[in-house]
Residue frames as a rotation matrix with the C-alpha (Angstrom) as fourth column:
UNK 1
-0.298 -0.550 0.781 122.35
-0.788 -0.321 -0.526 197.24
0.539 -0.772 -0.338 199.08
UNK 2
-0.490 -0.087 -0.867 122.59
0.225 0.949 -0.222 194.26
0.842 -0.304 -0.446 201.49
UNK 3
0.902 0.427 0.059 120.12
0.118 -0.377 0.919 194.28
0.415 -0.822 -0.391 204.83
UNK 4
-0.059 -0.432 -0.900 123.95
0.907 -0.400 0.133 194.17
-0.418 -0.808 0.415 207.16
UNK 5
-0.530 -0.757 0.382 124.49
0.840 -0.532 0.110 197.46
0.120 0.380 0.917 204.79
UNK 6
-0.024 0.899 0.438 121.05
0.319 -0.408 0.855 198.89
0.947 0.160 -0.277 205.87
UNK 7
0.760 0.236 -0.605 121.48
0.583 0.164 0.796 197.90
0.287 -0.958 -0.012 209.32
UNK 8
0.106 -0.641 -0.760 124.73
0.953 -0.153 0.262 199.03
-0.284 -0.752 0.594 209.85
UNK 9
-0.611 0.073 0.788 123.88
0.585 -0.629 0.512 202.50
0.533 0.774 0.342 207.97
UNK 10
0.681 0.727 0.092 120.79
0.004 -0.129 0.992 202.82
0.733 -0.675 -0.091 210.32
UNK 11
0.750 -0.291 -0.594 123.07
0.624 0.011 0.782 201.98
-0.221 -0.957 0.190 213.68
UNK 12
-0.458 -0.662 0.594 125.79
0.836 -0.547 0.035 205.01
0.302 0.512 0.804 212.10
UNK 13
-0.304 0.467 0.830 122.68
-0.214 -0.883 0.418 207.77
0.928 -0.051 0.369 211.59
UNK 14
0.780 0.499 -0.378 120.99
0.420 0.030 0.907 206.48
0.464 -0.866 -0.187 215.35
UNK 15
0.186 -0.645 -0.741 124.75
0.953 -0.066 0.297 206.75
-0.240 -0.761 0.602 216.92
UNK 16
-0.532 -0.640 0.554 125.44
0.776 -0.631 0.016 210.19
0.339 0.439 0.832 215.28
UNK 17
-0.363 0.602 0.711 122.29
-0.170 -0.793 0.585 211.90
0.916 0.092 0.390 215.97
UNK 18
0.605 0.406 -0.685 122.03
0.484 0.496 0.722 210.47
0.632 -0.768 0.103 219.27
UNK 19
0.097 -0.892 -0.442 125.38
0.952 -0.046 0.302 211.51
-0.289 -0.450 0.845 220.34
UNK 20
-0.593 -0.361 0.720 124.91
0.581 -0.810 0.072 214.85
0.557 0.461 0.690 218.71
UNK 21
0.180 0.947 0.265 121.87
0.036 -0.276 0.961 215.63
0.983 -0.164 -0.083 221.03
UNK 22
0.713 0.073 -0.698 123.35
0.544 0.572 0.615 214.31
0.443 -0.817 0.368 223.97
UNK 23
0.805 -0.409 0.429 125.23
-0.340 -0.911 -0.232 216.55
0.486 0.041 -0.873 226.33
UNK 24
0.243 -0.682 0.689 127.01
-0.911 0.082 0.403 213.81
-0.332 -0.726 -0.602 228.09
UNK 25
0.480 -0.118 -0.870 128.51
-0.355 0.880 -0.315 210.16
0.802 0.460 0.380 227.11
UNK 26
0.587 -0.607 0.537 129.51
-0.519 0.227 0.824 207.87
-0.622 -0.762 -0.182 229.71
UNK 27
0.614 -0.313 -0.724 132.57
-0.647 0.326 -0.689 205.99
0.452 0.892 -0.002 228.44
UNK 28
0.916 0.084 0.393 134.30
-0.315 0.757 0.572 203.00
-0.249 -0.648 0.720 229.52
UNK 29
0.330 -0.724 -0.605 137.96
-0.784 0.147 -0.603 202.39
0.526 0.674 -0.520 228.63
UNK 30
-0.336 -0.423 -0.842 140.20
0.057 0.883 -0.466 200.15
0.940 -0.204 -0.273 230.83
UNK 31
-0.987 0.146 -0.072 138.15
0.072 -0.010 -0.997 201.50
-0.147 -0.989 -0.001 234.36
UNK 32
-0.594 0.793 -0.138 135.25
0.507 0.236 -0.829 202.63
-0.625 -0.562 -0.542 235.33
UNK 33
-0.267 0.303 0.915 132.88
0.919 -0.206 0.336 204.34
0.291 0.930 -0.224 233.31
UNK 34
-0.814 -0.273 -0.513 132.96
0.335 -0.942 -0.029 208.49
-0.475 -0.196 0.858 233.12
UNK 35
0.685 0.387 -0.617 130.55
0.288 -0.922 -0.258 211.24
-0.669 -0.001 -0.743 232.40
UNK 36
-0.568 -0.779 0.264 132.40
0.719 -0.314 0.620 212.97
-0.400 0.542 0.739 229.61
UNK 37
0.817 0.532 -0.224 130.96
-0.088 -0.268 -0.959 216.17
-0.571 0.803 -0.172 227.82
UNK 38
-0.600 -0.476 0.643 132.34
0.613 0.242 0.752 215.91
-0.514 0.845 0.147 224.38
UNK 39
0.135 0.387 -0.912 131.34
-0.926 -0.279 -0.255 217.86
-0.353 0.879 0.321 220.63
UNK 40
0.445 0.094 0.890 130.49
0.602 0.704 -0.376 215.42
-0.663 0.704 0.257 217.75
UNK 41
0.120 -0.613 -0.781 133.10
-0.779 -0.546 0.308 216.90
-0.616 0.571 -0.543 215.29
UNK 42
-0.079 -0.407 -0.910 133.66
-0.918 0.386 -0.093 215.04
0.389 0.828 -0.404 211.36
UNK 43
0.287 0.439 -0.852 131.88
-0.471 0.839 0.273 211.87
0.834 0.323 0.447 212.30
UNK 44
-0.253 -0.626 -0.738 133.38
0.376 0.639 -0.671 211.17
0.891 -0.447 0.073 215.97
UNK 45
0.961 0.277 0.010 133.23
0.169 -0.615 0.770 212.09
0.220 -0.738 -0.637 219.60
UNK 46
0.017 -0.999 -0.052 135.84
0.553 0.053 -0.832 214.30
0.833 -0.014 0.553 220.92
UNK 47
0.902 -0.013 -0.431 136.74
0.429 -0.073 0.900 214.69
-0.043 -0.997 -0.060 224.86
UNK 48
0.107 -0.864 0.493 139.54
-0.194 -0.504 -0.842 216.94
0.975 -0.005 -0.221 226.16
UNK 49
0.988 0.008 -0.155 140.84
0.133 0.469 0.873 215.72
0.080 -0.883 0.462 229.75
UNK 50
0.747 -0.286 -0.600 143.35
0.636 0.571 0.520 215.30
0.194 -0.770 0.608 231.85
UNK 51
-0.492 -0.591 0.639 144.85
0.462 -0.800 -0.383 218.31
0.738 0.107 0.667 232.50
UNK 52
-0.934 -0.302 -0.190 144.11
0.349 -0.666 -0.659 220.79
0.072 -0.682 0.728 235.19
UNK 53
-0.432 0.784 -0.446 140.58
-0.534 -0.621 -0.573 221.80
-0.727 -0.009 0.687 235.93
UNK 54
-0.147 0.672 -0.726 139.32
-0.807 0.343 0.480 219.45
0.572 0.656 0.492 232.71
UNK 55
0.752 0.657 0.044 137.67
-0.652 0.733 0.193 216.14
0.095 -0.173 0.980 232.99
UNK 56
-0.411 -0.682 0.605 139.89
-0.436 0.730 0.527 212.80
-0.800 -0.047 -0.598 233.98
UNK 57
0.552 -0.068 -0.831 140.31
-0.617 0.637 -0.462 210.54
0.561 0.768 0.310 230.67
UNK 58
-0.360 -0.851 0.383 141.31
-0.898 0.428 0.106 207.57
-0.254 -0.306 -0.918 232.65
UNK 59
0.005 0.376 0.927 141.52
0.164 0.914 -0.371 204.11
-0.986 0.154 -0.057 231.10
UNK 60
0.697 0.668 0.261 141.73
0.222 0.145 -0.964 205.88
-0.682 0.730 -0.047 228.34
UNK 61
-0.305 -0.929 0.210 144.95
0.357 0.093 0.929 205.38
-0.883 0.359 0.303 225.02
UNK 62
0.221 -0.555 -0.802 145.43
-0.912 -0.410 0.032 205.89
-0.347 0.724 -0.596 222.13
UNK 63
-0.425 -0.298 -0.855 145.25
-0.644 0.763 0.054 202.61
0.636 0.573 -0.516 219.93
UNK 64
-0.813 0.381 0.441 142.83
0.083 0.825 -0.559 200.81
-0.576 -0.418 -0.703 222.79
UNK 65
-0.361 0.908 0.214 138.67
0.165 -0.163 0.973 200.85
0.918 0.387 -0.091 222.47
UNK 66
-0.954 0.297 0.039 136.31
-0.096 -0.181 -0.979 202.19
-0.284 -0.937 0.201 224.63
UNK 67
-0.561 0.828 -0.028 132.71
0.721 0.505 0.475 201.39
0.407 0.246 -0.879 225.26
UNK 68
-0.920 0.033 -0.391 130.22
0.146 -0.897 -0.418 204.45
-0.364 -0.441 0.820 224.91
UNK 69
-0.443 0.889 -0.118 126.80
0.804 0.336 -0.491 204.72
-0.397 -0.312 -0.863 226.52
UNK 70
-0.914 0.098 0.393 124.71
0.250 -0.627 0.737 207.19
0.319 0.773 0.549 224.89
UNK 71
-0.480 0.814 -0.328 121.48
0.647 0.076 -0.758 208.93
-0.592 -0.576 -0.564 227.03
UNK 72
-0.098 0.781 0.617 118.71
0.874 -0.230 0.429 210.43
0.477 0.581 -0.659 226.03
UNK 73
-0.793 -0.185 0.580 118.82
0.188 -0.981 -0.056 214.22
0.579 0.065 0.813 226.40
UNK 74
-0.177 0.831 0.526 115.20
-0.581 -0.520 0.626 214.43
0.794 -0.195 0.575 227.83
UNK 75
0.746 0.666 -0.015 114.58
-0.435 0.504 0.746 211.55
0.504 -0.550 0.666 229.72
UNK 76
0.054 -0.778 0.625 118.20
-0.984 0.065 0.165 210.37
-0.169 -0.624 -0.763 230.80
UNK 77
0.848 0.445 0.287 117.82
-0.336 0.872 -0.356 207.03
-0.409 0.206 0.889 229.35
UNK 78
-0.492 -0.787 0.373 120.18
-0.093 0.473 0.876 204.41
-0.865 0.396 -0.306 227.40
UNK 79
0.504 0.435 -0.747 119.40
-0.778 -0.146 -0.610 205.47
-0.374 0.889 0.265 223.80
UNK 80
0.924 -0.150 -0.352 122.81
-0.079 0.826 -0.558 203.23
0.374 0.543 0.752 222.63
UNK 81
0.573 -0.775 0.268 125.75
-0.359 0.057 0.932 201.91
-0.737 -0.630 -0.246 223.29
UNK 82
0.947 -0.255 -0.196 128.96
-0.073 0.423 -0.903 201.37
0.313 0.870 0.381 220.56
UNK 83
0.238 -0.946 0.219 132.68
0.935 0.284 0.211 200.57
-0.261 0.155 0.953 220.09
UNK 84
0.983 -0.185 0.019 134.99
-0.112 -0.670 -0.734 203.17
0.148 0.719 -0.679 219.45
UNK 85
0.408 -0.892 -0.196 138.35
0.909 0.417 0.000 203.10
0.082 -0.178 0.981 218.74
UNK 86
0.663 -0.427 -0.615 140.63
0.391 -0.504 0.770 205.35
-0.639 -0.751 -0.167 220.79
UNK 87
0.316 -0.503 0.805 142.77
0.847 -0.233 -0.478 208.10
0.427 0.833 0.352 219.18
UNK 88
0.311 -0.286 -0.907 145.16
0.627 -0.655 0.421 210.85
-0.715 -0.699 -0.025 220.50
UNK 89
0.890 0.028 0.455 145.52
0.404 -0.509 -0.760 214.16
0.210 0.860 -0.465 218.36
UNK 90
-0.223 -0.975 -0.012 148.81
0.974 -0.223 0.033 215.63
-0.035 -0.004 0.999 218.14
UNK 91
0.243 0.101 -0.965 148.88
0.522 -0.852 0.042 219.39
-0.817 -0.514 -0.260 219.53
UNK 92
-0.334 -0.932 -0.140 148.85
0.184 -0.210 0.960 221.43
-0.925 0.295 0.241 216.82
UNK 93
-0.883 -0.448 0.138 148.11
-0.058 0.395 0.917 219.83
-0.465 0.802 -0.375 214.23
UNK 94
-0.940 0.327 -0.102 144.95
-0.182 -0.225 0.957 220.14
0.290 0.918 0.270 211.59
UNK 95
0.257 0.701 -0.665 142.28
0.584 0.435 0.685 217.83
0.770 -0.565 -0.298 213.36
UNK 96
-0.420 -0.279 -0.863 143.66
0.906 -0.084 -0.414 218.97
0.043 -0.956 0.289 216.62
UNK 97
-0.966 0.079 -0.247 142.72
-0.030 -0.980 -0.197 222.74
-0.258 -0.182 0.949 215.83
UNK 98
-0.546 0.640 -0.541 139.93
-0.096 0.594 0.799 221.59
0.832 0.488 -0.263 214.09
UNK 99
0.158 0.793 -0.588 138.20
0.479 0.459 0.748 219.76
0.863 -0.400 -0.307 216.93
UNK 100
-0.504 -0.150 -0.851 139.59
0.856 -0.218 -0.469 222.56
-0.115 -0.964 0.238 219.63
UNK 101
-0.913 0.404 0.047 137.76
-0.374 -0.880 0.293 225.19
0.160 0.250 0.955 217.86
UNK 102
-0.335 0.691 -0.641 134.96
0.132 0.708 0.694 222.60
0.933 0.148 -0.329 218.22
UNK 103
-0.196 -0.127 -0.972 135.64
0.850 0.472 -0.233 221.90
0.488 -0.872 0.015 221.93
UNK 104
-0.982 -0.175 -0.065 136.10
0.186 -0.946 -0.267 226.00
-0.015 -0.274 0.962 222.69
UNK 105
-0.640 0.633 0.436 132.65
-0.555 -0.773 0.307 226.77
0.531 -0.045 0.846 222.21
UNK 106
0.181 0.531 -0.828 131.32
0.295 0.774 0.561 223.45
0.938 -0.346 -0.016 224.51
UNK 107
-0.377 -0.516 -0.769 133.51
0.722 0.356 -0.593 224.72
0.580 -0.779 0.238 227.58
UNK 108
0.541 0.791 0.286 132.01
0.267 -0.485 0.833 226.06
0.797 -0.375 -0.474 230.06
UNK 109
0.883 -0.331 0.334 133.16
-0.467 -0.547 0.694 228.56
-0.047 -0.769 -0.638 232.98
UNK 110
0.524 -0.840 -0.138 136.98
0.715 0.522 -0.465 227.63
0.463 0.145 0.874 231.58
UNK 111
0.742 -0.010 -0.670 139.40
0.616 -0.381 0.689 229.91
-0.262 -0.924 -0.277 234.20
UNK 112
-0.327 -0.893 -0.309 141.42
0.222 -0.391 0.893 231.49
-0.918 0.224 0.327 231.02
UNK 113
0.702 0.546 -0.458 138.66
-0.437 -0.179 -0.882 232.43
-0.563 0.819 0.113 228.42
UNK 114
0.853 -0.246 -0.461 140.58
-0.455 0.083 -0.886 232.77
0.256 0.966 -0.041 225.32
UNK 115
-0.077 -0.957 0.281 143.93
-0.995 0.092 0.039 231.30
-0.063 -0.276 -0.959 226.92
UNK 116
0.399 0.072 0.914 142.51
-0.559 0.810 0.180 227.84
-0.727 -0.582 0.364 227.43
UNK 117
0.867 0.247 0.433 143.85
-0.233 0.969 -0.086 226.77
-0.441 -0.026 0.897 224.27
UNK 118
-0.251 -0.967 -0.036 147.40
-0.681 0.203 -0.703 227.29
0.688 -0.152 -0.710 224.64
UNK 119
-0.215 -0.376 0.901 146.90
-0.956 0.268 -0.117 225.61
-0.198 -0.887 -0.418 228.14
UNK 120
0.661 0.707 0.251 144.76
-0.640 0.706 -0.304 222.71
-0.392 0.040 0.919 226.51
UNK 121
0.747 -0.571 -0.341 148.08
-0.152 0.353 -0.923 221.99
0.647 0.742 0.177 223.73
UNK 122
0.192 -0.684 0.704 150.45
-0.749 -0.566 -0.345 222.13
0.634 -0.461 -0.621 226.92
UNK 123
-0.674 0.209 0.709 148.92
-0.659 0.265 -0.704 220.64
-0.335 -0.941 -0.041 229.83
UNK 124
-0.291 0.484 0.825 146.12
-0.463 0.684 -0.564 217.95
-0.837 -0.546 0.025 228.07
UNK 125
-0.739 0.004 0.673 144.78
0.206 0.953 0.221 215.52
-0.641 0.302 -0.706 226.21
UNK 126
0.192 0.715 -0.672 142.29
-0.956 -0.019 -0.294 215.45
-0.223 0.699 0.679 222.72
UNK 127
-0.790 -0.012 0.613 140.89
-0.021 1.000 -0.009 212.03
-0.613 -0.020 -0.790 222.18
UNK 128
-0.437 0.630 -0.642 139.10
-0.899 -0.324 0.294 211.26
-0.023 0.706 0.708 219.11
UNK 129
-0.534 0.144 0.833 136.76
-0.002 0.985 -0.171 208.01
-0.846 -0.093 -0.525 220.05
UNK 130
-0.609 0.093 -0.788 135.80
-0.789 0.034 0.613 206.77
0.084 0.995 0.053 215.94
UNK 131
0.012 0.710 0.704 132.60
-0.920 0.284 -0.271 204.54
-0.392 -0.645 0.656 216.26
UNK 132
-0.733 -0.549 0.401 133.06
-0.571 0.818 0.074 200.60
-0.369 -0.175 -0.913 215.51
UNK 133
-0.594 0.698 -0.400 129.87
0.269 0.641 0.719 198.98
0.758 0.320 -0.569 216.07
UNK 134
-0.205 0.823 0.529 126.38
-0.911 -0.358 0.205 200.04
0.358 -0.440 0.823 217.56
UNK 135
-0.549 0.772 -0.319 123.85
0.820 0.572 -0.028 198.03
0.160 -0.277 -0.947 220.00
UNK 136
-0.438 0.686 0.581 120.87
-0.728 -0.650 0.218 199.12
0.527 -0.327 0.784 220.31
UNK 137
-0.194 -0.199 -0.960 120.19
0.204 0.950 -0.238 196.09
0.960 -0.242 -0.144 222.41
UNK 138
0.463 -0.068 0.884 118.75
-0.810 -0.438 0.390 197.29
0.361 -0.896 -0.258 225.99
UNK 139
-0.593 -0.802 0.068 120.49
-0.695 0.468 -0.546 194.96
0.406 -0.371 -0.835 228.66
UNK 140
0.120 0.762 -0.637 118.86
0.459 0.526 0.716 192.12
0.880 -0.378 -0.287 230.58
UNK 141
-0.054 -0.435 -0.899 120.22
0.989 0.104 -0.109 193.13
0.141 -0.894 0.425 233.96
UNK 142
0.914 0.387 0.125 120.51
0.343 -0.899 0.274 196.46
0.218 -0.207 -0.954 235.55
UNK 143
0.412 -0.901 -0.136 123.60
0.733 0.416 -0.539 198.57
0.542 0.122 0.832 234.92
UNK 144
0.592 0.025 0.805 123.79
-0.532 -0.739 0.414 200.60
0.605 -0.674 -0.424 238.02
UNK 145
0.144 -0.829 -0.540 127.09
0.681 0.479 -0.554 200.76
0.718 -0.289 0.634 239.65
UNK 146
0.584 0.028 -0.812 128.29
0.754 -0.389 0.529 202.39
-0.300 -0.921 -0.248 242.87
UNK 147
0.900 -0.199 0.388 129.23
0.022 -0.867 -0.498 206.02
0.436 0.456 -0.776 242.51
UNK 148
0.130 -0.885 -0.447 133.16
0.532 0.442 -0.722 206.29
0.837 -0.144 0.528 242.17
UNK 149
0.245 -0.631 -0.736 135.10
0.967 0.101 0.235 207.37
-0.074 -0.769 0.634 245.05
UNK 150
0.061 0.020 0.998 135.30
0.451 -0.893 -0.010 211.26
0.891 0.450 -0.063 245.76
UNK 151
-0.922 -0.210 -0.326 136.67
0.387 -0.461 -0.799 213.99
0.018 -0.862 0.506 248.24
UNK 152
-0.805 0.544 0.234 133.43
-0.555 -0.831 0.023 216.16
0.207 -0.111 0.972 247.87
UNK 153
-0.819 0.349 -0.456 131.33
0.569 0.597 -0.566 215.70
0.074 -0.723 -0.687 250.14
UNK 154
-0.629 0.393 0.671 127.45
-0.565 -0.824 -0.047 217.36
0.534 -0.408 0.740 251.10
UNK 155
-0.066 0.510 -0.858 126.68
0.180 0.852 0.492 215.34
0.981 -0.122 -0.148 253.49
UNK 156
-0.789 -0.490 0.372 126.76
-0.180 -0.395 -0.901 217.45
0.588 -0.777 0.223 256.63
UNK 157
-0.453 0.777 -0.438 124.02
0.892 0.386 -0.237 217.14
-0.016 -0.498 -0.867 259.87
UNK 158
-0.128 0.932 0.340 120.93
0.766 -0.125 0.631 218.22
0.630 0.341 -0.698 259.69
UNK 159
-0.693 -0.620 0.368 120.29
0.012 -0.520 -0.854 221.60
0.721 -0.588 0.368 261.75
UNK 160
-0.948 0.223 -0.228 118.45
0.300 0.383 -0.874 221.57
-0.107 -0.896 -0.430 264.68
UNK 161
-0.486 0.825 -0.288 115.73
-0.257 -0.450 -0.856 223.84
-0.836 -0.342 0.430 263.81
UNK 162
-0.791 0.235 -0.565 114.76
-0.591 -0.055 0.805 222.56
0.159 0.970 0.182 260.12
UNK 163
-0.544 0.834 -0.093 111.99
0.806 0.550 0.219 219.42
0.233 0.044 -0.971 261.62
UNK 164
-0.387 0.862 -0.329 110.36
0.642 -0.004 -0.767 222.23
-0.662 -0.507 -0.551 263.32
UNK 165
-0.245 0.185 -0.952 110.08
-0.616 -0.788 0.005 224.51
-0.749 0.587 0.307 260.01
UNK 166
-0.936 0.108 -0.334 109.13
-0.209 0.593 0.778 221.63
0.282 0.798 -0.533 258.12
UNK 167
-0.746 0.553 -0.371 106.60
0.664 0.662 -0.347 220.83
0.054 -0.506 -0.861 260.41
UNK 168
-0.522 0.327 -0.788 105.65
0.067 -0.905 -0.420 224.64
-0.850 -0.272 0.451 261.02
UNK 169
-0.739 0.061 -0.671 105.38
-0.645 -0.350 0.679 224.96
-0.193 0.935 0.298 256.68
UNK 170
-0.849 0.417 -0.325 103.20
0.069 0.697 0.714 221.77
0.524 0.583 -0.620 256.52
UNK 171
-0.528 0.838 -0.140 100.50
0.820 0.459 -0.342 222.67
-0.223 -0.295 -0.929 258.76
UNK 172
-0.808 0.026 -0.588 100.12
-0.160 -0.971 0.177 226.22
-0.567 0.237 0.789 257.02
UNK 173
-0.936 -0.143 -0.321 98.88
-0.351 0.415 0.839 224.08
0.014 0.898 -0.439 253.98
């Protein structure tokens, strides 16, 4: 076996078992980069979006690539980052049922238990991102970006009585 065939064997088992561990992946298609939960299902990650109540999948096709960050479960870190190449299952069909039986037991508080996956084959999107090529490369630079745009707000003022119950709780101590 050749060292690329070692290396690129090694950056395969790091992305798989990374990305299995991990409850979130940010991904990057043609915008910004998302939060996504996803299952690892038959060697891929697969995301259900855009549909009512699920996650936005923008930026993201069918036939493009997206770039997906991998964190560390414990510490919230950048474990890796790879290529994948974009794929849209076809409602229905083999994979599709396949990775929604997958997806069904990841979703959480879904607002039609056992219904959600008629509504999922109806109303959204399965994307199967197929990894490319690994870095494990940290960055030079720092890749903190401004949080996107968003109606939800908890920013509200402060009530009136909370300095003096801070104040009240800290000389108790």
């Amino acid at each position: 076996m050749t060292e690329a065939a070692a290396t690129s064997q090694l950056d395969r088992a790091l992305v798989e078992e990374a990305t299995k561990k991990s409850g979130l992946v940010w991904v990057r298609g043609a915008g910004p980069a998302r939060a996504l939960w996803h299952v690892w299902h038959e060697g891929a990650v697969h995301v259900i979006g855009d549909g009512p109540g699920e996650q936005p999948l923008p930026g993201l096709a069918a036939g493009s690539t997206a770039e997906v960050t991998v964190r560390s479960k414990d510490k919230g870190g950048r474990l890796v980052a790879w290529t994948a190449a974009v794929s849209e299952l076809v409602p229905g069909s083999e994979a599709w049922e396949a990775a929604v039986g997958e997806l069904k037991g990841k979703r959480l508080n879904a607002p039609d238990g056992e219904a959600m996956t008629e509504r999922w084959a109806r109303e959204c999107r399965v994307l199967r991102l197929d990894p490319l090529a690994a870095s494990t490369e940290l960055p030079a630079g720092s890749l903190a970006a401004t949080p996107l745009a968003t109606s939800a707000t908890t920013r509200r003022p402060v009530p009136a009585a909370l300095p003096r119950l801070l104040l009240r709780r800290g000389k108790r101590g």
